[in-house]
N, CA, C and O of each residue as an XYZ file, in Angstrom:
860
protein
N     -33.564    112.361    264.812
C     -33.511    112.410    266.278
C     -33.732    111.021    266.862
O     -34.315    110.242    266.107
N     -33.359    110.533    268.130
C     -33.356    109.643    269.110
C     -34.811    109.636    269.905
O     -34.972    110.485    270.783
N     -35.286    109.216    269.775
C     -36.446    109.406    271.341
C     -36.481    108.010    272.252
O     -36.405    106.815    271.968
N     -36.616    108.670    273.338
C     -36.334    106.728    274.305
C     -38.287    107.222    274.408
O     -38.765    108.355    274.469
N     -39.048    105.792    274.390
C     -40.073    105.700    275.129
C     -39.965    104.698    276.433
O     -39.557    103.538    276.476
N     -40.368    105.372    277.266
C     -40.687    105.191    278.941
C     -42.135    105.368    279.238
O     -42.720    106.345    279.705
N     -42.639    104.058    278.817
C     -43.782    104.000    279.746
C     -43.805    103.258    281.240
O     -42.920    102.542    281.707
N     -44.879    103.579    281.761
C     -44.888    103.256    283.179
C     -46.286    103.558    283.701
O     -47.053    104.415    283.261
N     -46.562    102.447    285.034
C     -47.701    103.251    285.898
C     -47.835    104.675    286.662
O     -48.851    105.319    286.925
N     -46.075    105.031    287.008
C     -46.356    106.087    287.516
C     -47.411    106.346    288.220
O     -48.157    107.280    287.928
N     -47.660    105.370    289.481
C     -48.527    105.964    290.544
C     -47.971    105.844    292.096
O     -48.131    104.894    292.863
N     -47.358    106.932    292.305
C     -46.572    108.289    291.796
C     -45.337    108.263    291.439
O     -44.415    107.945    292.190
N     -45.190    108.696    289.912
C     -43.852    109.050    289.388
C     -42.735    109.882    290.626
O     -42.969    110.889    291.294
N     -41.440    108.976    290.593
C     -40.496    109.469    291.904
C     -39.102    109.793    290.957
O     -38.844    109.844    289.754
N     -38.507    109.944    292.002
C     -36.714    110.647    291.356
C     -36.206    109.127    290.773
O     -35.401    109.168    289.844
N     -36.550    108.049    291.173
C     -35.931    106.870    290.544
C     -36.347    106.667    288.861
O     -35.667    106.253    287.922
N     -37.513    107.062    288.917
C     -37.769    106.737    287.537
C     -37.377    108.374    286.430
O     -37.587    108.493    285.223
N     -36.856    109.275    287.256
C     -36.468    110.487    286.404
C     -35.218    110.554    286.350
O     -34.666    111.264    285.509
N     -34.403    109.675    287.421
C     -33.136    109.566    287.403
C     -32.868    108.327    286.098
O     -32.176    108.515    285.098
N     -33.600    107.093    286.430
C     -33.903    106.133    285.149
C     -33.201    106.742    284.049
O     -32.076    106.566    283.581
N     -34.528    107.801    283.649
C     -34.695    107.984    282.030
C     -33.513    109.010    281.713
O     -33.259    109.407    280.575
N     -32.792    109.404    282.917
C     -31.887    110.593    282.652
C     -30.726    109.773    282.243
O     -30.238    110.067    281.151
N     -30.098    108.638    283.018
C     -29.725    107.908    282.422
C     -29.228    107.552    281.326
O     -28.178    107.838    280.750
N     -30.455    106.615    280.987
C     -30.524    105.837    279.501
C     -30.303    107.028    278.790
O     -29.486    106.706    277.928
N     -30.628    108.515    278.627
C     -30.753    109.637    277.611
C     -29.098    109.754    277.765
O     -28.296    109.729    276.832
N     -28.872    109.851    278.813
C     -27.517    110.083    278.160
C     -26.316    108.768    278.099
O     -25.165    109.086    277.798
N     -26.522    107.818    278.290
C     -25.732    106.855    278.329
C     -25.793    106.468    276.237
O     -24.862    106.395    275.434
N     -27.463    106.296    276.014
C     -27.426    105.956    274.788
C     -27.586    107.406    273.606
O     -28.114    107.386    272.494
N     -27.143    108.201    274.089
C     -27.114    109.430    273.520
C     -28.688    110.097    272.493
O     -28.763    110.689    271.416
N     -29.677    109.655    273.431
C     -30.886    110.266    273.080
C     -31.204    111.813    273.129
O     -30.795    112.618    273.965
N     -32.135    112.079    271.901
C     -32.650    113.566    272.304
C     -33.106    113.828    273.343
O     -32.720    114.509    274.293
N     -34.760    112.722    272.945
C     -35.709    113.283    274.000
C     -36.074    111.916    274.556
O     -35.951    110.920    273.842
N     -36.502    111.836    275.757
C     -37.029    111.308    276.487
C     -38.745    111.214    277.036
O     -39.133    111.763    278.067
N     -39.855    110.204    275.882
C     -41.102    110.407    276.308
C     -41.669    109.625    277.194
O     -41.701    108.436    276.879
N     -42.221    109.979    278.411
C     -43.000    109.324    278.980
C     -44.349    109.465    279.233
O     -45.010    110.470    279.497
N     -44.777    107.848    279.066
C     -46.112    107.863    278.817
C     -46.969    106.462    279.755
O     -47.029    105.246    279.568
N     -47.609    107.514    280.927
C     -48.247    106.921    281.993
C     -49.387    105.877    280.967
O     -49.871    106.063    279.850
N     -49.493    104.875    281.849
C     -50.712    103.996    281.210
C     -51.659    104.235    281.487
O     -51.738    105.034    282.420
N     -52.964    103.715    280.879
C     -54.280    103.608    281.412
C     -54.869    102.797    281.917
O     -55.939    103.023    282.484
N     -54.289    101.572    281.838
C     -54.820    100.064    282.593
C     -53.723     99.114    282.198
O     -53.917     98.448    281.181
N     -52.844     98.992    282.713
C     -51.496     97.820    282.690
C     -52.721     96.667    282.659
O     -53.779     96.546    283.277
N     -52.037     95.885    281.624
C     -52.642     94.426    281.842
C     -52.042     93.563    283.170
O     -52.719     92.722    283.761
N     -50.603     93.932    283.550
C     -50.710     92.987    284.620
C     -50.626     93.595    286.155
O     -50.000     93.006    287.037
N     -51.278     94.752    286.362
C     -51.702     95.188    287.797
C     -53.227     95.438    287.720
O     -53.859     95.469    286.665
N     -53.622     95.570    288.657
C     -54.839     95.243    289.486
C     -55.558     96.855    289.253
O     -55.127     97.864    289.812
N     -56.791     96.826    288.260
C     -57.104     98.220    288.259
C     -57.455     99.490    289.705
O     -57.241    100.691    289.870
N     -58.226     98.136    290.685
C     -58.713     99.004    291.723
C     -57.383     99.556    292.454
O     -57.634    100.536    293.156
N     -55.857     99.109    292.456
C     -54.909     99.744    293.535
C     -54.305    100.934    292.517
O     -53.250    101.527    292.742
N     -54.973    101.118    291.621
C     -54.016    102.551    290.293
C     -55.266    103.802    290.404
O     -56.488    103.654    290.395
N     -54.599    104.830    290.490
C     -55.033    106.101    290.990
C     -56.181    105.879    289.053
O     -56.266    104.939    288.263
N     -56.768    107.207    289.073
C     -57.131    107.270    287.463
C     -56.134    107.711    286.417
O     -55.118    108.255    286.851
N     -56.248    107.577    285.204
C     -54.603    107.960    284.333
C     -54.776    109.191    284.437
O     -53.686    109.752    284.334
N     -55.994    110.238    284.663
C     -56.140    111.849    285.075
C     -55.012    112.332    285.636
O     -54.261    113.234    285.265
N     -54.981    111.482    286.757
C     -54.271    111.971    288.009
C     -52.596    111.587    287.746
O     -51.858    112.572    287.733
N     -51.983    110.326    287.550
C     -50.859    110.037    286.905
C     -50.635    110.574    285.974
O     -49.429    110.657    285.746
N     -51.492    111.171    285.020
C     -50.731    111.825    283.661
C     -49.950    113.340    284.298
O     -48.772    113.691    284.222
N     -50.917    113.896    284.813
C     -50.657    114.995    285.174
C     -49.979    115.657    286.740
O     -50.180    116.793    287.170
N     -49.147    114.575    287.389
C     -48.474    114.360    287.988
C     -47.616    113.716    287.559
O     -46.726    113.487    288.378
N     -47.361    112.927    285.716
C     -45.815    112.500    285.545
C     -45.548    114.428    284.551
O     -44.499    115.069    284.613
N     -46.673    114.825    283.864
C     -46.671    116.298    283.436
C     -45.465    117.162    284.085
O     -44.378    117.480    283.603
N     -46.225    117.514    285.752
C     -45.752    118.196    286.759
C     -43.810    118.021    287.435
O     -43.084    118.904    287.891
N     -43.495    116.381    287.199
C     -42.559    115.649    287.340
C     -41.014    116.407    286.478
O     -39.867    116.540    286.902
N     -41.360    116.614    285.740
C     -40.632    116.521    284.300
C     -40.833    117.560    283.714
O     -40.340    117.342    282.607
N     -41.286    118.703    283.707
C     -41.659    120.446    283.299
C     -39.987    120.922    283.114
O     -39.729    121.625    282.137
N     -39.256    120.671    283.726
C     -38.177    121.427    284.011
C     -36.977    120.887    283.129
O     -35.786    121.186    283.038
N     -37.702    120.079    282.596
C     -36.116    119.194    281.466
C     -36.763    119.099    280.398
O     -37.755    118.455    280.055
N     -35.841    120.077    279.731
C     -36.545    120.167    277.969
C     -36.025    119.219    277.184
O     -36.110    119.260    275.957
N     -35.208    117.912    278.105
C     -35.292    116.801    277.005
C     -36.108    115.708    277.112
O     -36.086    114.582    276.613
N     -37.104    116.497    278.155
C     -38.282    115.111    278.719
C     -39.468    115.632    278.343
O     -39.636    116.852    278.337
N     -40.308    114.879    278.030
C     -41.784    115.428    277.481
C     -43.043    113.908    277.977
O     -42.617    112.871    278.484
N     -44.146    114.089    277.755
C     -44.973    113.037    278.577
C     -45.983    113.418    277.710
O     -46.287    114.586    277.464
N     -46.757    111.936    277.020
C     -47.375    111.769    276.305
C     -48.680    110.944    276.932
O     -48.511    109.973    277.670
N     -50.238    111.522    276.491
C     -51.268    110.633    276.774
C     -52.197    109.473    275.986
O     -53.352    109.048    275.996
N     -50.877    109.239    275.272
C     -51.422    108.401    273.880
C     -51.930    107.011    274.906
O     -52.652    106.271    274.237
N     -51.794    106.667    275.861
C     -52.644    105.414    276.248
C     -53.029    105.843    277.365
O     -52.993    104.975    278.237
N     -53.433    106.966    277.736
C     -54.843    107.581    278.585
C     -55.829    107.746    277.381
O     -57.045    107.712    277.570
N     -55.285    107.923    276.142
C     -56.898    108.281    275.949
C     -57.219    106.974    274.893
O     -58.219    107.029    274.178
N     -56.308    105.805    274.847
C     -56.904    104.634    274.423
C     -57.493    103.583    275.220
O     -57.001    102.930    276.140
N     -59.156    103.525    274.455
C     -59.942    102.579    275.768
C     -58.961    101.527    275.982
O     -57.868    101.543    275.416
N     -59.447    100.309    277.052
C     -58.841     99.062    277.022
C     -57.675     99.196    277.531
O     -57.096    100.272    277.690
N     -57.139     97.790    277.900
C     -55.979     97.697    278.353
C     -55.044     98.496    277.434
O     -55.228     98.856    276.272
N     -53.518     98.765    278.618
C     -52.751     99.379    278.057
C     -51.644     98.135    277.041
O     -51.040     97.364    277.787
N     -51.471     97.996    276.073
C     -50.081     97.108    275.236
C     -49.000     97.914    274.651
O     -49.172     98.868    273.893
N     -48.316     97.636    274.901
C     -47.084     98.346    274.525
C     -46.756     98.271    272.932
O     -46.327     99.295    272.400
N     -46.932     97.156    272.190
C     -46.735     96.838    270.979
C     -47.702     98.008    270.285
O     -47.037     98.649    269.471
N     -49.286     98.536    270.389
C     -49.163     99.265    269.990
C     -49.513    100.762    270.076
O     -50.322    101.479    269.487
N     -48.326    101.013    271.320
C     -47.929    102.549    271.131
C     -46.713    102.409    270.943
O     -46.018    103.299    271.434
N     -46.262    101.707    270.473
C     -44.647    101.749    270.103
C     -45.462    101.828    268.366
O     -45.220    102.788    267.634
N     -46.158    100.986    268.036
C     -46.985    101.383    266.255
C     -47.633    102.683    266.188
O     -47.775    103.182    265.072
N     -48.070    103.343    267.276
C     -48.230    104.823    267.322
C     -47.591    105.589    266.928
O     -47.878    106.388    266.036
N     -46.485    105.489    267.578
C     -44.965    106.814    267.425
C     -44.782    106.190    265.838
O     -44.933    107.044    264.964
N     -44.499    104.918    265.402
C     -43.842    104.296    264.329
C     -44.908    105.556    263.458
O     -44.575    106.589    262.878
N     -45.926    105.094    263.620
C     -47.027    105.582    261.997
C     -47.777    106.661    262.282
O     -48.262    107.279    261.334
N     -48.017    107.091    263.601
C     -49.005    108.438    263.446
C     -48.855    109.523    264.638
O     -49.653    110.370    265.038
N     -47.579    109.202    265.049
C     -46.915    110.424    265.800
C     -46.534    111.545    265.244
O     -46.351    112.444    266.064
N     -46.287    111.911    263.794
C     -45.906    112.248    263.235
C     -44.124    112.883    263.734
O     -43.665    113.789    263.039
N     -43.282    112.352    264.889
C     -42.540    112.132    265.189
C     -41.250    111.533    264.129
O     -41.787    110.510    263.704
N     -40.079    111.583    263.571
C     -38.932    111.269    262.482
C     -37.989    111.466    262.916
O     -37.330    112.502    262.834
N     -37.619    110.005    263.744
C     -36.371    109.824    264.113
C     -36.201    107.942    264.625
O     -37.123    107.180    264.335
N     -35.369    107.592    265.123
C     -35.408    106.146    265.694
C     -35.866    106.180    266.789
O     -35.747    107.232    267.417
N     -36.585    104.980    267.431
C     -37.561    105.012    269.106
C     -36.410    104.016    269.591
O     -35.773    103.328    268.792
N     -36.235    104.003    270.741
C     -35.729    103.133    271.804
C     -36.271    102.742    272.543
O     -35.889    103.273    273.586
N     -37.358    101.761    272.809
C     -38.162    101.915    274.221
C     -37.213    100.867    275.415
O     -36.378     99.964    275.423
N     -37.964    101.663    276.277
C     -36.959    101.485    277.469
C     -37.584    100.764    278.602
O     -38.735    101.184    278.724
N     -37.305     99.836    279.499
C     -38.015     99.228    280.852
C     -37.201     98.335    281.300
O     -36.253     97.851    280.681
N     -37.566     98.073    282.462
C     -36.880     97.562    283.812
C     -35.981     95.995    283.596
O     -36.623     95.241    282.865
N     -34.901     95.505    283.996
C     -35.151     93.878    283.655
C     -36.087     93.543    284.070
O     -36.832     93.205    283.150
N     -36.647     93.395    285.261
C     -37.193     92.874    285.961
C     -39.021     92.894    285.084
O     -39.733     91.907    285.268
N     -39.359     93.639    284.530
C     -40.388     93.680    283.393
C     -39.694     92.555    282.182
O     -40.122     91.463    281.810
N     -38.532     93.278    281.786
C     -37.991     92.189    280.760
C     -37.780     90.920    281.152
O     -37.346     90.367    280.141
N     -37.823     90.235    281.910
C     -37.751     88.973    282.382
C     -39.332     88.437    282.397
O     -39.483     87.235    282.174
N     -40.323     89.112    282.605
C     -41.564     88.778    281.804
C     -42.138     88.882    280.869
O     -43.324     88.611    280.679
N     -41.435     89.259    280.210
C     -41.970     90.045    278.405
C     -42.904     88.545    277.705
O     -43.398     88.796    276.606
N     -43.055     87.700    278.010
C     -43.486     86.145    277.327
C     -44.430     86.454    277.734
O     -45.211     85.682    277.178
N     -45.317     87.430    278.711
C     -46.382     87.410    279.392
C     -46.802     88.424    278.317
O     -47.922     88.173    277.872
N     -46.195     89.522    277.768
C     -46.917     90.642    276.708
C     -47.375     90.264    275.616
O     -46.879     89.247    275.131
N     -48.257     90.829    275.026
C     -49.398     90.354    273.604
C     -48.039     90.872    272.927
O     -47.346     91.874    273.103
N     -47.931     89.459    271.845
C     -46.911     89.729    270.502
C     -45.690     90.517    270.900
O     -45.339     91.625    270.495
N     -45.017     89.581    271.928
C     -43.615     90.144    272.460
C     -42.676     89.644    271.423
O     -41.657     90.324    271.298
N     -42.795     88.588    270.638
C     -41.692     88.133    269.486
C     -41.949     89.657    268.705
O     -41.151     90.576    268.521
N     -43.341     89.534    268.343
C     -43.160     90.972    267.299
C     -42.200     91.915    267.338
O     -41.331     92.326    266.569
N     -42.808     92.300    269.105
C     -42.619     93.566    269.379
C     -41.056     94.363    269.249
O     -40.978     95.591    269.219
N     -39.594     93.271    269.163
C     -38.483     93.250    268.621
C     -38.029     93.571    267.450
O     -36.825     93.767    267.281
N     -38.916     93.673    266.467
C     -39.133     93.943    264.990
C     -39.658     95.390    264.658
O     -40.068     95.745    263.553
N     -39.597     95.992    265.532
C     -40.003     97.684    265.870
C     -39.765     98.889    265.987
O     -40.245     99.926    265.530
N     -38.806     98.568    266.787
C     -37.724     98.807    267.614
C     -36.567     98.758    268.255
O     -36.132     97.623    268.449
N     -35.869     99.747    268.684
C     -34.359     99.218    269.400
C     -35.431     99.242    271.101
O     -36.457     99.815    271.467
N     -34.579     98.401    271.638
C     -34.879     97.993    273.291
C     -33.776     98.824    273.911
O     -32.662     98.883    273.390
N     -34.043     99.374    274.863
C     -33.103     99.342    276.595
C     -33.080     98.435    277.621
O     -33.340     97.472    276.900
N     -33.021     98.140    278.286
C     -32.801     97.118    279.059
C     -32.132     97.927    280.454
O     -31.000     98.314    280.166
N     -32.486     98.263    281.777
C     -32.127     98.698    282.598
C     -31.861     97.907    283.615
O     -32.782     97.238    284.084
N     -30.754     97.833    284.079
C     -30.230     97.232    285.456
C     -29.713     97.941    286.380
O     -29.227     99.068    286.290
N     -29.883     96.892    287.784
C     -29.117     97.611    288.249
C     -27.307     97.362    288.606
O     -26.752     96.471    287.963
N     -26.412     98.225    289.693
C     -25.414     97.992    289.857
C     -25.225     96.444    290.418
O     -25.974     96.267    291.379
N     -24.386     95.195    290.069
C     -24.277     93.983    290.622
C     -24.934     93.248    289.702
O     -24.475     92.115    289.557
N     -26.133     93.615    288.840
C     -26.891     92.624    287.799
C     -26.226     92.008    287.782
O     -25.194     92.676    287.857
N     -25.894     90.680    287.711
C     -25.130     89.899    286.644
C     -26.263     89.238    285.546
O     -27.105     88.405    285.884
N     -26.120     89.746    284.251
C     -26.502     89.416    282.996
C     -26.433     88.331    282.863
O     -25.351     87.750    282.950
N     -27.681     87.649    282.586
C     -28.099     86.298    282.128
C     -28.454     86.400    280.324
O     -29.105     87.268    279.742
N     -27.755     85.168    279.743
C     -27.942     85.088    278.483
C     -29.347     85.235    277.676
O     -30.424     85.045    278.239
N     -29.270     85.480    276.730
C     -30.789     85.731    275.880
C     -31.566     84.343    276.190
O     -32.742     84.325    276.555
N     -31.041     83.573    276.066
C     -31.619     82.100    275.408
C     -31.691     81.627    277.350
O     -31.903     80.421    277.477
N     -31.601     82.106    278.215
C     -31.994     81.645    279.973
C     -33.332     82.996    279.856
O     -34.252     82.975    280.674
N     -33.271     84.045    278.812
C     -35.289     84.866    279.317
C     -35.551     84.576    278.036
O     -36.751     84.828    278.147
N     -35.435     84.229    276.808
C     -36.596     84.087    275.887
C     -36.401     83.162    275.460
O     -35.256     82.758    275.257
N     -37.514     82.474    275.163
C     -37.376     81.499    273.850
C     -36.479     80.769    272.563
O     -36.475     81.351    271.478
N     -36.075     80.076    272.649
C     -34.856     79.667    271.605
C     -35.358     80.206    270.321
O     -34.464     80.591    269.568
N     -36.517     80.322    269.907
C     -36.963     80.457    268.571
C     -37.162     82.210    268.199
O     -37.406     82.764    267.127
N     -36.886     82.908    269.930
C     -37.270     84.197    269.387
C     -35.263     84.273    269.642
O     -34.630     84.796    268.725
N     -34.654     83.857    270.597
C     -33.226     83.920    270.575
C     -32.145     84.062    269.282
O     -31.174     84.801    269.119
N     -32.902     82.764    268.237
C     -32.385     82.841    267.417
C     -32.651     84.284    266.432
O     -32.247     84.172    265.275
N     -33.064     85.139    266.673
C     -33.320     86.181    265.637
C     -32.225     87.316    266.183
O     -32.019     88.374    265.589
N     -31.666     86.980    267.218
C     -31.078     88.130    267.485
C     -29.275     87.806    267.573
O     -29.056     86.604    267.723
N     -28.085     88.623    267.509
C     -26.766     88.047    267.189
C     -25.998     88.839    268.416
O     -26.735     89.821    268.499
N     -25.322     88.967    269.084
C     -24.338     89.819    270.112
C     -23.219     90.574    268.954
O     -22.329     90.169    268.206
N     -23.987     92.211    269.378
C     -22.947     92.657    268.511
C     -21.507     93.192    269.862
O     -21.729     93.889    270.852
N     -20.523     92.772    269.577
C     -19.595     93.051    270.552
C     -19.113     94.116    270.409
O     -19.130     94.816    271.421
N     -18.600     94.608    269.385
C     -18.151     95.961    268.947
C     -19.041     97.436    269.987
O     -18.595     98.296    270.746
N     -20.496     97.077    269.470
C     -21.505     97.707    270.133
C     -22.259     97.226    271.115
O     -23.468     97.442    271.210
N     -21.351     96.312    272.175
C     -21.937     95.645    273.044
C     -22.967     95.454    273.320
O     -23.288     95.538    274.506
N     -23.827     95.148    272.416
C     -25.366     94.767    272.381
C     -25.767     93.862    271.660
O     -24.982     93.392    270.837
N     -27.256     93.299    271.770
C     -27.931     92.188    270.529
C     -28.401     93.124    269.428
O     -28.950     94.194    269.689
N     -28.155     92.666    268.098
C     -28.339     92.901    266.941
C     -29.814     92.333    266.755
O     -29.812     91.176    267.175
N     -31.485     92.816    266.136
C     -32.195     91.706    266.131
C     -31.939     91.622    264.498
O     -31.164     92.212    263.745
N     -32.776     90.789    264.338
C     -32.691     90.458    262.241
C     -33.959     91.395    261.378
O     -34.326     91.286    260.208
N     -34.394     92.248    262.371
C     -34.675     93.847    261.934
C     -34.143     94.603    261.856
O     -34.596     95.592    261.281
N     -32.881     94.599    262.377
C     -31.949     95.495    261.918
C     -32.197     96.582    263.659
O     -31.502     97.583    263.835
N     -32.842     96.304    264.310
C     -32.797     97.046    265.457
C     -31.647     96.435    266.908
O     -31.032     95.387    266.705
N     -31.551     96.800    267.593
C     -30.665     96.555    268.721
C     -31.430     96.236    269.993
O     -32.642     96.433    270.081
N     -30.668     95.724    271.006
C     -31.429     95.377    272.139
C     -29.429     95.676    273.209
O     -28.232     95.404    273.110
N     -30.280     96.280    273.953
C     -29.021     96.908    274.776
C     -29.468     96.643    276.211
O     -30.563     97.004    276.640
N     -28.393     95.874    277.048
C     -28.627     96.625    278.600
C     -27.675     97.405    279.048
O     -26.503     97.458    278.673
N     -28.448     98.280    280.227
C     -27.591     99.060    280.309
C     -27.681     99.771    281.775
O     -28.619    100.421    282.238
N     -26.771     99.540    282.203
C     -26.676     99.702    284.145
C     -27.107    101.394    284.613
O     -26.377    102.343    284.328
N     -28.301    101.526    285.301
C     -28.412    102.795    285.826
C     -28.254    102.657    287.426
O     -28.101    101.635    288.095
N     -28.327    103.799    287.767
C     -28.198    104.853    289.117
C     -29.025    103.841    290.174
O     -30.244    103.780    290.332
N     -28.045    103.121    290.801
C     -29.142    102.331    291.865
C     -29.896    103.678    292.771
O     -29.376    104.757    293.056
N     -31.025    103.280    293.033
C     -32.588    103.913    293.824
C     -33.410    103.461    294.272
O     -34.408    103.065    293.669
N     -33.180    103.387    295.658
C     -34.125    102.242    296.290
C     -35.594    103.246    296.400
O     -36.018    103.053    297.539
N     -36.251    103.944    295.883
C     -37.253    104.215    295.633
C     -38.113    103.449    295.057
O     -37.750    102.522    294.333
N     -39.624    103.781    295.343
C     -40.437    102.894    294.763
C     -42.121    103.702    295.105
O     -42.274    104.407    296.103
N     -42.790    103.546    294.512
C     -44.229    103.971    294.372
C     -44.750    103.580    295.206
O     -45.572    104.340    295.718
N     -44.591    102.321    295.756
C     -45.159    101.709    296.943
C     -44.760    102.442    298.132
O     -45.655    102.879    298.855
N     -43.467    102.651    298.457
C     -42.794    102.878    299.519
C     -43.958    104.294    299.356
O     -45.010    104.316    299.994
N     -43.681    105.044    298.716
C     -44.665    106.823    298.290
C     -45.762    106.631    298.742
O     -46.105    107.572    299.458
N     -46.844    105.471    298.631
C     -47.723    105.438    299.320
C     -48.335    105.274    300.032
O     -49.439    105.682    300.394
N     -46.940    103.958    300.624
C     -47.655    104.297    302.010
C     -46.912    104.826    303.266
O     -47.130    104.394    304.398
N     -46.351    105.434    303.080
C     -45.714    106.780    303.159
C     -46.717    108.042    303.678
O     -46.620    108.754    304.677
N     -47.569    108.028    302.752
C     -48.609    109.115    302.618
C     -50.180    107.955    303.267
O     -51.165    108.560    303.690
N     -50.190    107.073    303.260
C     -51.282    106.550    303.982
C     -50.595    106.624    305.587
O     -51.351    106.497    306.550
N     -49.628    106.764    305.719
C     -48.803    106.404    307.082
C     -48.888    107.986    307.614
O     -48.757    108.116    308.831
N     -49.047    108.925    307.011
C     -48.936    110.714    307.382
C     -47.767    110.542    307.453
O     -47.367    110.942    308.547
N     -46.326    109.811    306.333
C     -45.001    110.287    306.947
C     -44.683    111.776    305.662
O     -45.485    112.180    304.820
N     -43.478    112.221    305.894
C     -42.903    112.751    304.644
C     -42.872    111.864    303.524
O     -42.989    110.653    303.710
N     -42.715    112.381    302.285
C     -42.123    111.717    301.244
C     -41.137    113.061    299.942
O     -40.836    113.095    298.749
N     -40.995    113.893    301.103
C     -39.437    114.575    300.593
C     -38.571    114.409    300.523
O     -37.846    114.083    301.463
N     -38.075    114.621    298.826
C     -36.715    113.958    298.860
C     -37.285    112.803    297.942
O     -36.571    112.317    297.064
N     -38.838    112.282    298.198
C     -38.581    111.190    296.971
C     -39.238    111.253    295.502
O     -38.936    110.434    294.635
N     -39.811    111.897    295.374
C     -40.604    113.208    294.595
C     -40.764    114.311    293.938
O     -41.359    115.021    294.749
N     -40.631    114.859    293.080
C     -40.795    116.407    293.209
C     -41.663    116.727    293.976
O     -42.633    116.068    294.350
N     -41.269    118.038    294.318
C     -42.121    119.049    295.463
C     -43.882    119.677    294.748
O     -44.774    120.107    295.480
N     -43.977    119.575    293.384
C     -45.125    119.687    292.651
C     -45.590    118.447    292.712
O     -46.777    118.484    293.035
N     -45.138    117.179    292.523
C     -46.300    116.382    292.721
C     -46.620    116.097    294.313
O     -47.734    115.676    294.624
N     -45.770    116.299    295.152
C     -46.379    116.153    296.479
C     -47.276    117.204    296.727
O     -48.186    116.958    297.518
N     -47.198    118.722    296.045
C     -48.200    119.515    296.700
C     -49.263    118.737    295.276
O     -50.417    119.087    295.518
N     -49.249    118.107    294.338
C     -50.644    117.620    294.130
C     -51.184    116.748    294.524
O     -52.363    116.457    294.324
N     -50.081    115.958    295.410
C     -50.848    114.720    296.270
C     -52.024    115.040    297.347
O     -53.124    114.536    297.574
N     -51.162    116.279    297.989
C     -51.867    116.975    299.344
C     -53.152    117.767    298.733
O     -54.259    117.711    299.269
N     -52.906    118.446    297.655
C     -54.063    119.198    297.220
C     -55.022    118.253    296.748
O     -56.090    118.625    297.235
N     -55.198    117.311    296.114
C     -56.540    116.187    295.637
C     -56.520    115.125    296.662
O     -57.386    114.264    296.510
N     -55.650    114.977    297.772
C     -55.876    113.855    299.230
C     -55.297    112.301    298.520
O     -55.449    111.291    299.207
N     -54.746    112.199    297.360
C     -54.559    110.887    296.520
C     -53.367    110.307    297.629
O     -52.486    110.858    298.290
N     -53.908    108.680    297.433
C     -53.469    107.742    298.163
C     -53.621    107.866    299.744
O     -52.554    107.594    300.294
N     -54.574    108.178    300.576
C     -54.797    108.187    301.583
C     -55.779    106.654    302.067
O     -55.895    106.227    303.215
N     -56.189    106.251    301.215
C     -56.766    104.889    301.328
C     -55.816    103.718    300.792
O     -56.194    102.547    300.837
């Protein structure tokens, strides 16, 4: 089997990021689709992120209805910052999960990846997604990484993607423009406006039922 991993802050998971992963699942012909809210992103600010309680179980609520999406709390319940390198070594060795991972995230994340603990590694793992949007124009490997991590990887044209010298792939791949955003959701809801339509209707009645993001 295929599985894409989609992690994220998800505070609050919206239709952009379910439209996202719907996407990539079917563009790169994945089974399942896991997402897995963090517990402390190293590069946002702990005091503006709800608790991972509340995000886990509002990306849970999100995603119930698509049996090719499932949501994992493997970095809610690891202390410390959240790293991606290793819950992508999670699924690899003690998910007990048997199939290939794809993990998946934004350019706009991928254009900082030099900022992640053991981002050369983290290519050696895994196949990548790479999400854009409509108009991207694609900038070469060697204008976002490093010449020395550049060189490990080849343009496979056939399969219009980078080849790395793990034998894994690195793909971009254009989704569903959505001017949605988590921010806009909250303050939205600090503002008393609607936010129907950007949401599921279960996580807004769990917004209203626990009062989250009113400060």
């Amino acid at each position: 089997m295929k599985f894409g991993i989609f992690g994220g802050t998800f505070n609050p998971i919206h239709y952009g990021h379910i439209r996202s992963a719907d996407d990539v699942r079917k563009g790169m012909a994945l089974d399942r689709i896991i997402f897995i809210p963090s517990s402390s992103p190293p590069h946002k600010d702990p005091a503006r992120i709800l608790s991972s309680g509340h995000r886990f179980r509002m990306t849970e609520i999100a995603i119930r209805d698509n049996p090719a999406f499932e949501c994992s709390d493997v970095e809610c319940r690891r202390s410390g910052r959240s790293y991606s390198i290793e819950t992508i070594r999670y699924f690899q060795e003690r998910s007990g999960l048997d199939g290939a991972f794809y993990f998946i995230m934004g350019i706009d994340a991928f254009l900082d990846i030099q900022t992640w603990r053991d981002f050369r590694e983290i290519f050696s793992l895994c196949n990548f997604v790479i999400t854009t949007r409509p108009g991207y124009i694609r900038r070469p490997l060697d204008e976002i990484l490093p010449i020395e991590v550049v060189r490990d990887f080849c343009y496979d044209e056939g399969r219009n993607c980078y080849r790395h010298s793990g034998g894994f792939s690195l793909t971009f791949q254009e989704i569903t423009f959505n001017d949605l955003s988590a921010t806009k959701i909250r303050e939205r809801v600090r503002a008393g406006k609607s936010i129907n339509h950007m949401t599921p209707r279960g996580v807004i009645r769990y917004i209203e039922e626990n009062r989250l993001f009113r400060e």
